[in-house]
N, C-alpha and C positions, 0 to 999 in steps of 0.2 A: 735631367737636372734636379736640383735636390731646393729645400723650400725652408732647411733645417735641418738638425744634426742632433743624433742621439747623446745625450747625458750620462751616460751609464753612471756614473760615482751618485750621481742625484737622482736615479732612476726616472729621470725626464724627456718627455721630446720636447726641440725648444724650436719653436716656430717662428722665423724673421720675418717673415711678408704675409700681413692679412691678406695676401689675395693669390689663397693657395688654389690649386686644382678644383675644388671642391673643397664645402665644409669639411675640415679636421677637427670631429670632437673628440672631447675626455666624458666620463660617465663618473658620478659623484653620489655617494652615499654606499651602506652597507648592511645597514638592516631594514629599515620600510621605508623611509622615505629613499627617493631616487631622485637624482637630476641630467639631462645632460646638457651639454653645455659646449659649442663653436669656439673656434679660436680666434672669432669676432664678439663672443656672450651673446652668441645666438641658443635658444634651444630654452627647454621649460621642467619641469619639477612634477611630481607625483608622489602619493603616499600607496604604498602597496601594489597598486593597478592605477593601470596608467589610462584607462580609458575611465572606470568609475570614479576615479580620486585625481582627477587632473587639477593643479593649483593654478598653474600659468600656463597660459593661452598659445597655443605655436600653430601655425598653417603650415601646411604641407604646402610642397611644391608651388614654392611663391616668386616673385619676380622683385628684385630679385631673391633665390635661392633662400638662404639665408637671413630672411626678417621677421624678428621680432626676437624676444630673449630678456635678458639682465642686462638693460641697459643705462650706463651712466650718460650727462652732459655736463660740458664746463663750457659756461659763457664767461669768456675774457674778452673785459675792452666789447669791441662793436662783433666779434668773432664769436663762434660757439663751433664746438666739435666733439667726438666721445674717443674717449682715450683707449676704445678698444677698435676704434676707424669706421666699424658698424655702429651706429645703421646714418652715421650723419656722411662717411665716406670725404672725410679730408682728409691730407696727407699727412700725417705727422713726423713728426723729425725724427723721433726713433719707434722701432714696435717692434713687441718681441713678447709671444708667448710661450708657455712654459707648461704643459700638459706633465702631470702626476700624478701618484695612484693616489686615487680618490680628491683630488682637488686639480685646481686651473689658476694661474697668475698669469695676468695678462697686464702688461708693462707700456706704456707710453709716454713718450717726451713732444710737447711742444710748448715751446714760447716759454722756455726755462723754467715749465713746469714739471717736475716730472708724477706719472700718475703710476700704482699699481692696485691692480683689483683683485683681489684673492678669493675664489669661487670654491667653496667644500661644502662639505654635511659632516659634522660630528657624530661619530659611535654612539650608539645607544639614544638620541635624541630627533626629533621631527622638525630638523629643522634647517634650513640653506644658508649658510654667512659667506655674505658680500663682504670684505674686509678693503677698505677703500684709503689709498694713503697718496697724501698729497704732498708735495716736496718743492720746495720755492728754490731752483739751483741756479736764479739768479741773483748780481749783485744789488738790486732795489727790491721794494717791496709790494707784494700782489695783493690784488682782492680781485676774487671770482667768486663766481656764484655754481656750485654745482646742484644739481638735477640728478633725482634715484628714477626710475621707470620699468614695474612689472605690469604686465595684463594677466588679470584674474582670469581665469576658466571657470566656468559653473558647476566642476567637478565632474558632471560625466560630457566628456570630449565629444562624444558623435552626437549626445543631443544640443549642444553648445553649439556642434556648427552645422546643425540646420533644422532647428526646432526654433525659430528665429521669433516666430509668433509670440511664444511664451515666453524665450530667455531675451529679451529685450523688453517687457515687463516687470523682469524679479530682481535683478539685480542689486541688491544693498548693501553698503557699507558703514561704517563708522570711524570716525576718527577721536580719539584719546590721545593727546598731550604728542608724544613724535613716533605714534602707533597709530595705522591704517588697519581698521578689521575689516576681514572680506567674510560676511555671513548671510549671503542668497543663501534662502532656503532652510534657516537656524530656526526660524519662528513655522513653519510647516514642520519638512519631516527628516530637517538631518539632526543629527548630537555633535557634528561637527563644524570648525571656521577656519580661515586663515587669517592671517598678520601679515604685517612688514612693518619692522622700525628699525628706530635708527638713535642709536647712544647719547646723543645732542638735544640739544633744544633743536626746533625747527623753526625757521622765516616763514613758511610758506607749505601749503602742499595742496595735489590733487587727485581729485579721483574718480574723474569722467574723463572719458578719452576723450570725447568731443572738443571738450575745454581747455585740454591740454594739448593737443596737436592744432586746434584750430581746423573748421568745418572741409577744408579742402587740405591739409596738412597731411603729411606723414612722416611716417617715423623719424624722417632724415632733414625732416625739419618741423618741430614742434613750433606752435605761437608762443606758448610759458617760455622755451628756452629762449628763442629769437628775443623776445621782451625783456629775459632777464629775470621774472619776477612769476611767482606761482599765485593762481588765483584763486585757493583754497577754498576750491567746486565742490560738492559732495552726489558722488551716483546714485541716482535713483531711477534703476530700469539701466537700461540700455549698453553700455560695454565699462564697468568697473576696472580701476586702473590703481594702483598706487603711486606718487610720487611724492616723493621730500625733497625742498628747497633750502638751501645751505647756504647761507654767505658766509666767505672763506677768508680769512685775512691771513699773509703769511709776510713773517718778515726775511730778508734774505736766508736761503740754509735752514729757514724753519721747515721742519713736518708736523703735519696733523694728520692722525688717524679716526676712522669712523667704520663703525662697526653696523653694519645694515642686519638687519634676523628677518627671513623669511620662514616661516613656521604653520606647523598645522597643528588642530587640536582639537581630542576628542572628549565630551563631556558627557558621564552615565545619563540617562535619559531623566534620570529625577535629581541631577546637578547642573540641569542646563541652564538657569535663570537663579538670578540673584534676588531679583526681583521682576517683579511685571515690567514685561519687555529690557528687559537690562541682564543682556550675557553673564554667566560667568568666567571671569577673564582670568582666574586665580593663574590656572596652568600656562594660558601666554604668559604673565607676568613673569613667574618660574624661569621661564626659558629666557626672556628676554634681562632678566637678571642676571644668571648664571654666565650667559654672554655678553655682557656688559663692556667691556674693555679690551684694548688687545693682548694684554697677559692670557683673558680666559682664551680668545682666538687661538694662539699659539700654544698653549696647552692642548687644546685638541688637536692642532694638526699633529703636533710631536706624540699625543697619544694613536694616530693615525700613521703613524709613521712605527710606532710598533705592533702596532696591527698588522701591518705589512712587510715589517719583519720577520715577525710569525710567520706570518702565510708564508710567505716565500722561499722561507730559511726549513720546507721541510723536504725540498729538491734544486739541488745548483749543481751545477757543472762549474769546470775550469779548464779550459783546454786553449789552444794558439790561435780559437778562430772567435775574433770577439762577436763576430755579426751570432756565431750559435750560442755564446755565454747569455746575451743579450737577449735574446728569444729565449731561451731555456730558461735561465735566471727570473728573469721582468718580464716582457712583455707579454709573450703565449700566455704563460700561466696567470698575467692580470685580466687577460682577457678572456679565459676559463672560469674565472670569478663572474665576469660581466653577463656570461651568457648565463650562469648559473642564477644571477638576478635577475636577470630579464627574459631568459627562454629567446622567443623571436615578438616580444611585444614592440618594444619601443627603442627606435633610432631612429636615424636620420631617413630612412629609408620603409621602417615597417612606424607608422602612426601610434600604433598601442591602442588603436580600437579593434581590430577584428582579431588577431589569432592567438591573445593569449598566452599559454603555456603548452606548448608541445606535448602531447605521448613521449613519442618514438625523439623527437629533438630533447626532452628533460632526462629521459635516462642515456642517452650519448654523452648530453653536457657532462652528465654526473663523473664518466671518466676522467674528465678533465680536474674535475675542482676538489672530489671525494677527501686526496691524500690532505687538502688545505683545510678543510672545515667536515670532519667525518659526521658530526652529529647534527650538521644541517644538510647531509648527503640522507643520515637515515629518514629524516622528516620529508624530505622530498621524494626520497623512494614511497613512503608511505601513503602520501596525497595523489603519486600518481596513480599507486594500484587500486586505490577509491576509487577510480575513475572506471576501472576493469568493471565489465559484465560477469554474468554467471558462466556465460560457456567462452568465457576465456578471450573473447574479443572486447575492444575499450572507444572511449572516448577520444578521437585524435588530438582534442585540444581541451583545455580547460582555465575559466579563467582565474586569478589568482590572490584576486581578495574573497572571492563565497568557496572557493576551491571546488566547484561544480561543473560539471561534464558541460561543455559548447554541444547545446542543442542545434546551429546553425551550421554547423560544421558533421558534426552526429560520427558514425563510427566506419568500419568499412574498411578501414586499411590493413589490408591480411600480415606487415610486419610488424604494425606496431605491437602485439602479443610477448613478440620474442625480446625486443629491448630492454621487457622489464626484468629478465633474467639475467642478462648480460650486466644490468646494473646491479644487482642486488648480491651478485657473486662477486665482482669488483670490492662493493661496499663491504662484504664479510673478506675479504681477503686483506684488503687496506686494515680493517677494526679488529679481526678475530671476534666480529659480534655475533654470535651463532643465535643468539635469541631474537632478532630482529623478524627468524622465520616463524618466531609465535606469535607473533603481532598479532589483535585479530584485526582485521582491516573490511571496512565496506564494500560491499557491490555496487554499484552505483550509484555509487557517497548515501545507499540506504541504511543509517546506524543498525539498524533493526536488522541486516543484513549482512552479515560477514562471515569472513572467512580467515583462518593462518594465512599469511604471508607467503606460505610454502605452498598451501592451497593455491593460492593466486598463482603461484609460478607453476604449478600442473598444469593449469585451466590454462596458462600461457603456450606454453608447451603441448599439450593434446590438443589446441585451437589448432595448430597447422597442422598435425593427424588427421583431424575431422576434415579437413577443409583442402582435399587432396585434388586433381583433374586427371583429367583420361590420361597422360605419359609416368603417374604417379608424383609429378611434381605439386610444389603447391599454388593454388587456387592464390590470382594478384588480388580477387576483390577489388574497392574504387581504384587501388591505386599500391602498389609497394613503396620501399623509400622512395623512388624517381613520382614526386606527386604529380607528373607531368604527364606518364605514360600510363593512361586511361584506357584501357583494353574492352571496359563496358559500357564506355559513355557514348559513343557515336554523335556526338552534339553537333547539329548544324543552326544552332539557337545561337547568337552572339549575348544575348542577355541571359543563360543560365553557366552555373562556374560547372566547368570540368568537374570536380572532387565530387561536386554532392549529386549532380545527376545521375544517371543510368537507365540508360535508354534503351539496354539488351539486357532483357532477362536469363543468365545461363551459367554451367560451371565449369565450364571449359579454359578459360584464359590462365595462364598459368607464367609463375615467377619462377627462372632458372637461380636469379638471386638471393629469393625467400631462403629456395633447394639449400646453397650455399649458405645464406644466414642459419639455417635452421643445426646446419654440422657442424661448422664453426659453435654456437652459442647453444648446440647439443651436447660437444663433449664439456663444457662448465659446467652445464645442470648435472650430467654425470658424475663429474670429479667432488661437486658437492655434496652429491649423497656418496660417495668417497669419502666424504669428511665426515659424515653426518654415521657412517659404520654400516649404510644399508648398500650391501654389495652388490643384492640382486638387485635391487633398485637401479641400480648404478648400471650394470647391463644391461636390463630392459633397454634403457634409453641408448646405452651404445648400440643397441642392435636394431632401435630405429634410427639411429643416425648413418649407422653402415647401408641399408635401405637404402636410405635418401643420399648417401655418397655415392652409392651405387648407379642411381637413377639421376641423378646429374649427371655423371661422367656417360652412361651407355646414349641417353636422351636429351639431354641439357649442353654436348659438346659438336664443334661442326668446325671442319678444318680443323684450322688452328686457334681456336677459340671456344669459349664457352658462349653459347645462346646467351639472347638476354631475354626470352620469354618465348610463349606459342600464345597470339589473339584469340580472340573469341571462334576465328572458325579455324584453330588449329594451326593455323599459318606462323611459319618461323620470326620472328624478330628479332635481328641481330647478329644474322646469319650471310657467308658469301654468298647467297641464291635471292640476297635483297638487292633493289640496285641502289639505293640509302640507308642510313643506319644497318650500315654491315656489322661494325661490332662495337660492342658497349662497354664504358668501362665496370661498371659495379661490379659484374660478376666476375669477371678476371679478377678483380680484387680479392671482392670474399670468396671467393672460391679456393682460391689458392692460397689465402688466409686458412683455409677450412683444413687445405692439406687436401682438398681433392685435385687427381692427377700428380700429385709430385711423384710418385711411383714409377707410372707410367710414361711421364714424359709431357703429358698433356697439359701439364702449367707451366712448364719450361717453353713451350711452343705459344701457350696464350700471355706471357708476359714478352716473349719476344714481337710477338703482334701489338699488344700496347706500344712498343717501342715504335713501334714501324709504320702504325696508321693513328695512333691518336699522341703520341709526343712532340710538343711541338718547343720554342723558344721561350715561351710562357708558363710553361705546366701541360697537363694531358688533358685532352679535349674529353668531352663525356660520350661523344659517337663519333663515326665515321663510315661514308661521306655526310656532311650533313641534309637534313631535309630540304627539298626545294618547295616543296608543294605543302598543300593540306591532308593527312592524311586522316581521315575522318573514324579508320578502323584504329587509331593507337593515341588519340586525341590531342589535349594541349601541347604534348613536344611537339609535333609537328606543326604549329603555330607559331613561334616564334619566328625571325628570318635566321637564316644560316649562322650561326657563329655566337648565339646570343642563349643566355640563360641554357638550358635544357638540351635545345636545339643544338648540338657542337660548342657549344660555349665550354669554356672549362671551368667547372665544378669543383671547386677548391673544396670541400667538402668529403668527394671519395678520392683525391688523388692521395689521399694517407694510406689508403686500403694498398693500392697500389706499392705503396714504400714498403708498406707491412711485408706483403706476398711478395717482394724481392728481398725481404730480411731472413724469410720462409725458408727460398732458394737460395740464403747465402751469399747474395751477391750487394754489397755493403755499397758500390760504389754505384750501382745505379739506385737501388735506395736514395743514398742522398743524391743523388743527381736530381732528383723528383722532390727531395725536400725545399733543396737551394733553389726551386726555381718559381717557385711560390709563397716561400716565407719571407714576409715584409722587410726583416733587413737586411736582404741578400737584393733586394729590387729596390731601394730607395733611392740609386740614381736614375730612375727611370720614371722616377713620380709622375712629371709631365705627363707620360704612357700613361702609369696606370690607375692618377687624378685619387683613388682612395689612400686613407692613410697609412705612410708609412712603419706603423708600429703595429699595427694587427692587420689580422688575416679579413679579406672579402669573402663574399658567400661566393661569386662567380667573375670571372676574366673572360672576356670578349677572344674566345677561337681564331681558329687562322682562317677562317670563314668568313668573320665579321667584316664591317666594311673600317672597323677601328681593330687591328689586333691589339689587346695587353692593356687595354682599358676596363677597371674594372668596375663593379656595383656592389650595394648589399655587404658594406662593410659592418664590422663588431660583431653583430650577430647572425654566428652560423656556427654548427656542427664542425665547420672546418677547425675553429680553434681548441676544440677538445680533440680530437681525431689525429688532428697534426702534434699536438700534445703528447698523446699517445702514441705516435710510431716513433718522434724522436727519443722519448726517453727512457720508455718500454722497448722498441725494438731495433733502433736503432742502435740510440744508446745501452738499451738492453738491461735495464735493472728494473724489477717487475717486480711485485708484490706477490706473496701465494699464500694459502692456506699458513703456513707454520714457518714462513718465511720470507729470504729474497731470493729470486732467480737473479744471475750475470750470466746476459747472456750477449754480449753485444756484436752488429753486424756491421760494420765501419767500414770507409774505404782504409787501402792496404796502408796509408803513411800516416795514418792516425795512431798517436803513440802518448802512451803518459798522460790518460785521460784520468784527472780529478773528479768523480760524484762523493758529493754527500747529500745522505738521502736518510729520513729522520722515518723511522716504522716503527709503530706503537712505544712512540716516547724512546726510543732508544736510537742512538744516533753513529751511522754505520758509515765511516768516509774510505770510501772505494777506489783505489788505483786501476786501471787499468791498462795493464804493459801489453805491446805488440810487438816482440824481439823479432819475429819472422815474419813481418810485414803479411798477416793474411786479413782475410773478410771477418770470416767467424769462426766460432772454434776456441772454445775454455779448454785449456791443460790442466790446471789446477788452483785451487783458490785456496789463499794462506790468511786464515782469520787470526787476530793477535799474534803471530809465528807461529801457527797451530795449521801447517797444510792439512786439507780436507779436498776429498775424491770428490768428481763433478763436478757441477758447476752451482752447487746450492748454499745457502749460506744461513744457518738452521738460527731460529728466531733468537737472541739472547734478551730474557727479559729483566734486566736491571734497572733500565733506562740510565744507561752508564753510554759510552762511547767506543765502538771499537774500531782497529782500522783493518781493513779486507784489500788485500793482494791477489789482483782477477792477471794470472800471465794468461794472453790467447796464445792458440796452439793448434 
């Protein structure tokens, strides 16, 4: 059943019943401040990093789900309720949310009132507006009284919720005229504060929770609302709160609007004080100025609205299937934006204290979002390879306001080397920026310490040289992409994590998938020094990538399938001679991404085995059978129960790999079969099932194993939305970026006909027909640029920044 219905002209999902499946959030903002935000105004705000710079307060896994946020009240009459149903839970007569790129309106009618709250962050500015309108759509006339309500955070989140001794002593604020300053910590050792105001005068406010919920109160029923009246408290110590108190008169048909500013601000260390003890508020003032009314409101959103025209408008489709215009168009690629701002810190599901910014997840995102924002692709290439060591091994995580290596986490993972190549040739093929590889860039963020950028991707690259095992494949180290399948930790400690132990000392365990990453994203570092004129160069590395195709396919294949590694004592995994995890999906992926076995036959045999043991109604499972037990030699995967996360659960993450490696073989129709069966608006009548939201991708769906199939977790942020990104519009749909141009190359099923791309590369905007007169998969006949037929299937860069239109007939 469905909870909502996509918008496409308004690029919205518009949500009728607060009481969906699970939280359905939207994520708000685009340059440092971030918010996110429930389609109840559950969820909380940050400025750059969401663990050191937390503004508003949010608990994890609370009861219910969903409590606490951007919350309003209206006490009408002897009644009070919040017009976004959370967190007071009465019924209201109508509701209806509206999720958009980079904002949230959330709409309510009761007792002929009608309410809407407009939740965004404006471009360029540190700051959250609540835009709050109130509308009397009856024939007499109202007075209510409405109630604002944030909880302050102490700014860093994990000492906030359990360093209790301290942060229940420091808490202070101040209040200014119908401005709440939130500045724990301003007079010790930060330069920074937070606000909330509100455009009006105010009745009333507070800003002690105690006082305002009332000692046994919560959220869903404050003492202030119940009363009607705010008791204009002020916190000292204990849990800092903002609220503004509003009496409201409206006469029939009348609206009133009010403009709330949630804001952060930083002050040079020798402009912090005006005077003794007395902030300087110049910069809140600024902002709360400039957002003063709702003309400025609506100016930003409409300049947020070409923000995201931009973006958007530099890859579209037009074809007969709206659920793929829809993905294609909006939502994949808004959601390629999101992971690009937030890696895997902060949603509904990862807190935004412990993991920071990916390695190996920041240069995958970066496929995703490169073509949208290419010069915040080079800055992020650049901070991740700060993070690289000298001999070419890096930091897994890093967090993303000091941009320094996660000492907690530390390094170890034998893939992540090679992602940073994979991005960085994407990024020069998107830009034509060939200076990017003189960067000089840090060794482990040491200034004093660097290297070219080209540098870094050798050391990337000879990292899995060095680091080879007895069959010549490469050495897993803690862990490959699958951070589950732990081949040196042996843990039977339930208090140490899988990733960072290692409990066997040895160089034996070995990744068939690295094998395959390594050929795959070997011949791009080769085709780069192709571009770069160094030919020998350019063969060296073919002739260790042939090697290593070599030793894949002779050591790395079993039956009909590719291995997905050999344990620390050489034992197969993944293999028919297991009586569990017989075979894996990664390496079928990248491997036959790689082009290894297409020769021979032996990827045409392990993608028909994908089909056949791990395809299921949902998507493809990540093994097969799943694990029943513990297995103490292959670690955390084998911990989950059957069907869940790692364990057979389906990894929406590499089922793209998959689509790829049948675009490989040609075969267009089960490609998409594997797209449609996990891209969110192909399954949005199934919501019920699979409880995350409709419009973006989940990290993983509950296997045919589970005791739920097609229930999913771990939505917004995951590798799957750049990945899936990626195979539909690179390989499926097949127009690809390269060195000096475009590739058409597209692998469709056979009744795909009169496909519309336009697709904008380097400022010049190139709208691509693609005719299928003889109904096949793949297959370029000829491509006719302005009435100019041209041999192949290549379509040589025009740099005017003019328009041309390209004629792809398959054949």
């Amino acid at each position: 059943m469905k909870f909502g219905y996509f918008d496409d002209k308004s690029r919205e999902y518009v949500i009728n019943t607060p009481k969906t499946p699970y939280p359905w959030i939207n994520y708000l903002g685009s340059d440092d401040m971030f918010g996110l935000v429930s389609n109840t105004a559950g969820g909380y705000c940050f400025y750059k990093d969401a663990r050191l710079r937390r503004i508003t307060r949010y608990r994890y896994n609370n009861i219910p789900l969903d409590n606490g946020g951007r919350y309003f009240y209206i006490k009408d009459g002897n009644e009070y309720y919040s017009p976004s149903w959370m967190p007071v839970k009465k019924d209201l007569d109508s509701y209806e949310c509206r999720h958009g790129l980079g904002y949230t309106k959330i709409k309510g009618v009761k007792n002929n009132l009608q309410t809407e709250i407009t939740y965004t962050i404006p471009l360029g500015d540190n700051v959250e507006i609540h835009r709050v309108s109130l509308k009397n759509t009856g024939s007499s006339a109202k007075e209510v009284s409405l109630f604002s309500f944030i909880e302050f955070c102490l700014y860093n989140a994990y000492d906030d919720m359990t360093n209790y001794q301290r942060t229940y002593s420091i808490g202070a604020v101040e209040v200014d005229g119908s401005v709440i300053y939130h500045k724990t910590d301003y007079r010790e050792r930060r330069n920074h504060f937070a606000f909330y105001s509100v455009n009006t005068p105010i009745d009333g406010f507070d800003t002690d929770r105690d006082t305002f919920l009332g000692q046994f109160g919560g959220l869903h029923e404050p003492e202030v609302v119940a009363e009607g009246k705010s008791r204009n408290s002020v916190a000292t110590g204990w849990n800092p709160i903002a609220s503004h108190g509003l009496n409201v008169k409206l006469a029939p048909n009348e609206e009133k609007v009010f403009v709330f500013v949630l804001g952060y601000v930083e002050n040079k260390e020798e402009e912090k004080w005006v005077s003794k003890g007395v902030i300087n508020k110049s910069k809140a003032v600024a902002l709360i100025e400039k957002y003063k009314d709702n003309n400025a409101v609506e100016k930003a959103l409409a300049d947020l609205a070409k923000h995201w025209d931009n973006l958007l408008s530099k890859y579209s489709v037009e074809s007969d299937d709206e659920k793929l215009n829809r993905m294609v168009n909006i939502w994949n690629p808004y959601q390629c934006m999101t992971t690009f701002n937030m890696s895997r810190s902060a949603s509904f599901f990862e807190t935004g204290i412990g993991r920071g910014m990916g390695f190996r997840d920041s240069n995958q995102d970066l496929l995703g979002f490169v073509h949208q924002i290419p010069h915040k692709a080079k800055q992020r290439i650049l901070d991740i390879a700060a993070t690289q060591f000298e001999d070419g091994s890096a930091y897994h995580q890093y967090q993303p306001l000091t941009k320094k290596g996660n000492n907690e986490i530390g390094s170890g993972f034998n893939d992540d080397p090679l992602w940073l190549i994979l991005a960085t040739t994407a990024y020069i093929k998107e830009t034509g920026d060939i200076s990017i590889l003189d960067e000089q860039v840090p060794y482990d963020c040491n200034p004093n310490n660097t290297g070219t950028l080209l540098e870094h991707l050798e050391k990337s690259f000879t990292y899995t040289l060095n680091n080879l095992g007895p069959h010549g494949l490469p050495l897993i180290g803690r862990a490959d992409w699958n951070d589950c399948l732990n081949l040196n930790c042996f843990s039977t400690n339930p208090d140490e994590s899988f990733q960072t132990c290692q409990n066997k000392q040895g160089r034996t365990a070995e990744s068939v998938f690295i094998g395959g990453m390594f050929v795959y994203i070997g011949k791009e570092y080769a085709q780069l020094f192709d571009k770069l004129g160094n030919k020998e160069k350019s063969q060296s590395i073919m002739n260790e990538v042939q090697k290593m195709k070599d030793c894949v396919e002779t050591h790395g294949y079993d039956k009909d399938w590719f291995l997905r590694a050999y344990d620390f004592y050489g034992n197969k995994v993944g293999s028919d001679e297991n009586e569990e995890g017989k075979i894996f999906i990664e390496p079928q992926g990248f491997c036959v991404m790689a082009g290894i076995g297409v020769e021979s036959g032996k990827a045409l045999r392990a993608m028909e085995s994908v089909d056949k043991y791990l395809n299921t109604k949902y998507g493809c499972v990540l093994q097969n059978p799943a694990y029943s037990e513990y297995h103490v030699n292959l670690g955390e995967i084998s911990s989950y129960p059957p069907g869940y996360k790692e364990n057979a659960g389906i990894f929406c993450h590499n089922n793209p790999w998959i689509m790829i490696a049948e675009t490989v073989l040609g075969r267009g129709e089960k490609a998409f079969e594997y797209y449609s069966k996990i891209a969110p608006a192909y399954i949005e009548d199934i919501s019920e099932i699979h409880k995350m939201e409709p419009y973006v991708y989940a990290q993983m769906i509950a296997g045919k194993d589970a005791v739920k199939p097609g229930e999913a977790k771990n939505s917004w942020l995951t590798g799957t939305a750049a990945w899936n990104y990626e195979a539909i519009t690179k390989w499926i749909l097949g127009v690809r970026p390269d060195y000096d141009g475009i590739v058409v190359d597209p692998c469709v099923p056979k009744d795909w006909d009169n496909i519309k791309i336009k697709r904008v590369f380097r400022e010049t905007v190139y709208n691509i027909t693609i005719k299928n007169p003889n109904k096949i998969n793949k297959g370029v006949k000829k491509v006719i640029i302005d009435g100019v037929e041209k041999e192949g299937n290549f379509i040589p860069h025009i740099q005017d920044k003019g328009t041309h239109n390209v004629e792809v007939i398959m054949g």
